[in-house]
Each structure stands twice: as structure tokens, then as C-alpha cells.
C-alpha positions in Angstrom: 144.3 75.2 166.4 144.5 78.6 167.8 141.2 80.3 168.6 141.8 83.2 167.1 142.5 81.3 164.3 139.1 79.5 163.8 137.6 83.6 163.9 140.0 84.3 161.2 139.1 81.0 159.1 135.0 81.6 159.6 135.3 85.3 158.4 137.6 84.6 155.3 134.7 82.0 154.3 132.0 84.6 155.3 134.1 87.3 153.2 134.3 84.0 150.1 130.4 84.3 150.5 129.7 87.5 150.3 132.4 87.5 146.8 130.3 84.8 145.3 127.2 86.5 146.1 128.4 90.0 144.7 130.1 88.1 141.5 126.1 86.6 140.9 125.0 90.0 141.4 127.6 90.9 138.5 126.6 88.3 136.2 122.9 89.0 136.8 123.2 92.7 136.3 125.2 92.2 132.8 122.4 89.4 131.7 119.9 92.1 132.3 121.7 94.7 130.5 122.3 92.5 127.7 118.6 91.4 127.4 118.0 95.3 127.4 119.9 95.8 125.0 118.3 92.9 122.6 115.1 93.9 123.4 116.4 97.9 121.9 117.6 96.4 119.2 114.3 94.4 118.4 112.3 97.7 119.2 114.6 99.2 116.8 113.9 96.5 114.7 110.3 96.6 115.1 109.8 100.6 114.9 111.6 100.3 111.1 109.2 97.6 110.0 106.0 99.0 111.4 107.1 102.6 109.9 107.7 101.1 106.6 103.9 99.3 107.2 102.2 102.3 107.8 104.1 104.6 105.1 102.5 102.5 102.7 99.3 102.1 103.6 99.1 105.5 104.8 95.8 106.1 102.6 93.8 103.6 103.9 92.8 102.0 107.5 95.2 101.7 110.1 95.5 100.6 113.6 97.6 99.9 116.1 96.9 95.9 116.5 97.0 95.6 113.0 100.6 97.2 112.5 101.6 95.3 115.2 100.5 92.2 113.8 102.4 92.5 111.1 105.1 93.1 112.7 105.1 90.7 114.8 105.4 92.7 117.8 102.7 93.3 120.4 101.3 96.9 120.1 102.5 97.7 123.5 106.2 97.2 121.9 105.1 98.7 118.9 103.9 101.9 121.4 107.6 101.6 123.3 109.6 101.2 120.1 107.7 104.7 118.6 108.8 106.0 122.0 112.1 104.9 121.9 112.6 106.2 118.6 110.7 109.4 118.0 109.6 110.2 121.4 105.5 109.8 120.2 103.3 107.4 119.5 102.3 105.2 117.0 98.9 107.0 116.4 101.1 110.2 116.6 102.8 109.0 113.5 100.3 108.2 111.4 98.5 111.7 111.8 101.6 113.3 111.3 102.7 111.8 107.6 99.2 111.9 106.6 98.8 115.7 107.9 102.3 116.2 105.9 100.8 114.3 102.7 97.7 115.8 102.8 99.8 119.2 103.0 102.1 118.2 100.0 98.3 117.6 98.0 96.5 120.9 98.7 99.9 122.9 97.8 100.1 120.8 94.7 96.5 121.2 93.0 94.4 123.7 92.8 90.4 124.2 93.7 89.8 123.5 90.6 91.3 119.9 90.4 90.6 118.6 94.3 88.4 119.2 97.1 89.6 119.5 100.4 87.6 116.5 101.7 88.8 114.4 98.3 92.3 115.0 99.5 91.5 114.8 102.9 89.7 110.8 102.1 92.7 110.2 100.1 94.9 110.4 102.7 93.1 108.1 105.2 91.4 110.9 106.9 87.5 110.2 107.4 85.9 113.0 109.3 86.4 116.8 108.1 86.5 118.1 111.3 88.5 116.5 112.9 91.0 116.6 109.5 90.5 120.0 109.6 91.0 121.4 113.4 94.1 119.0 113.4 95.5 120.3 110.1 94.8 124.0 111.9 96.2 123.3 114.9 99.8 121.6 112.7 100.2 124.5 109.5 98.1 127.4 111.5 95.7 127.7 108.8 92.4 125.8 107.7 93.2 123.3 105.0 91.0 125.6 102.7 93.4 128.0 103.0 96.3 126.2 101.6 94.1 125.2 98.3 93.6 128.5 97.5 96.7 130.1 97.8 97.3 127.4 94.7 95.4 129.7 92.5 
């Protein structure tokens, strides 16, 4: 054999090497991507379920470990799918539809029929401050406001 021959023969298998190592690096990449993509789909997945949770228990107590429980998520996924899907958070959420359905109730009855605080409990709100200064800070008026104009 030539000796220039046995150069040419050690770098065609160091240039076989560095293929197969590349082609892994492939393979790995996609398996990464495609367990990216599962784990969207399941926060997807997850975001639907824990929105439907909540939406229905809107009223009442809620927290995050116990959406996520039954979801079946972990409430850092839970947090990550809310992200994912609507760019807040979970607790976000939750003040949001029950500012929105407590909004709905004060433009619906009058002083007569409801207190502010009645509506404000019924909607899974428990202290009136912090009800109120949030509802402020959401419709620019003070949730008192809103039940009169019903008169």
C-alpha cells in the first residue's frame, strides 16, 4: 500500500465518524422536537381541562394545586400551559372570569335586588377590598358604580 494511501483511508473513516456523529445529532434533535411537541399538545391538553375546571367552579374556592390535581398535571404545567395559551397565569384567569361575572351581575340587578358584596361572595370573591380596587383597576369605576347605573 501507498502511503499516501493509508492518509486517504484514515481520513475517509475520520470523515465516516464525524457523519455518524452529526446523523445522532439529527436523530436526537428531531426526538427532542417531537417530545416538544407532545409535551404542547398535552399543555394544550391540560390548559382546556383545567379552564373547563375552573369555569365551573368559578363561585367557590380555587387554587392552583387543586386545578392541577384534577387535571392531572402538576401546577407548574398547569402555570406553562396558561402561558402557552393566553400568555397569563392561572390565578390571572380566575380573577379575570370572575371580575367579568361579577360585571355581567351588577349590570343585571339593580340595588334593590343585590349588594355589591352579595355579588361580589357569589362570585368567589372574599374580601371587598381587594374585589373592589381590582374591579376599579379592570372597568375604571368602583363596583358601586356599575349597580347604580341599573336604576
Amino acid at each position: 500500500m501507498r502511503p499516501y494511501s493509508t492518509g486517504l483511508i484514515n481520513s475517509i473513516q475520520d470523515l465516516e465518524k464525524k457523519i455518524l456523529r452529526l446523523l445522532g445529532k439529527v436523530i436526537e434533535g428531531e426526538e427532542r422536537i417531537l417530545a416538544i411537541t407532545k409535551s404542547r399538545k398535552n399543555r394544550v391538553h391540560a390548559f382546556h381541562q383545567a379552564r373547563d375546571y375552573m369555569n365551573s367552579r368559578l363561585g367557590g374556592p380555587l387554587d392552583i394545586e387543586t386545578v392541577a390535581a384534577a387535571v392531572g398535571v402538576s401546577p407548574r404545567t398547569l402555570e406553562y400551559a396558561f402561558r402557552d395559551c393566553l400568555d397569563i397565569t392561572p390565578i390571572e384567569y380566575i380573577k379575570t372570569r370572575r371580575l367579568a361575572a361579577a360585571r355581567k351581575l351588577l349590570l343585571r340587578k339593580g340595588p334593590e335586588e343585590a349588594s355589591v358584596s352579595d355579588i361580589a361572595l357569589s362570585c368567589g370573591f372574599t374580601h371587598q377590598g381587594y374585589f373592589a380596587r381590582d374591579y376599579k383597576s379592570r372597568f375604571l369605576e368602583l363596583p358601586s358604580h356599575t349597580l347604580r347605573k341599573m336604576r
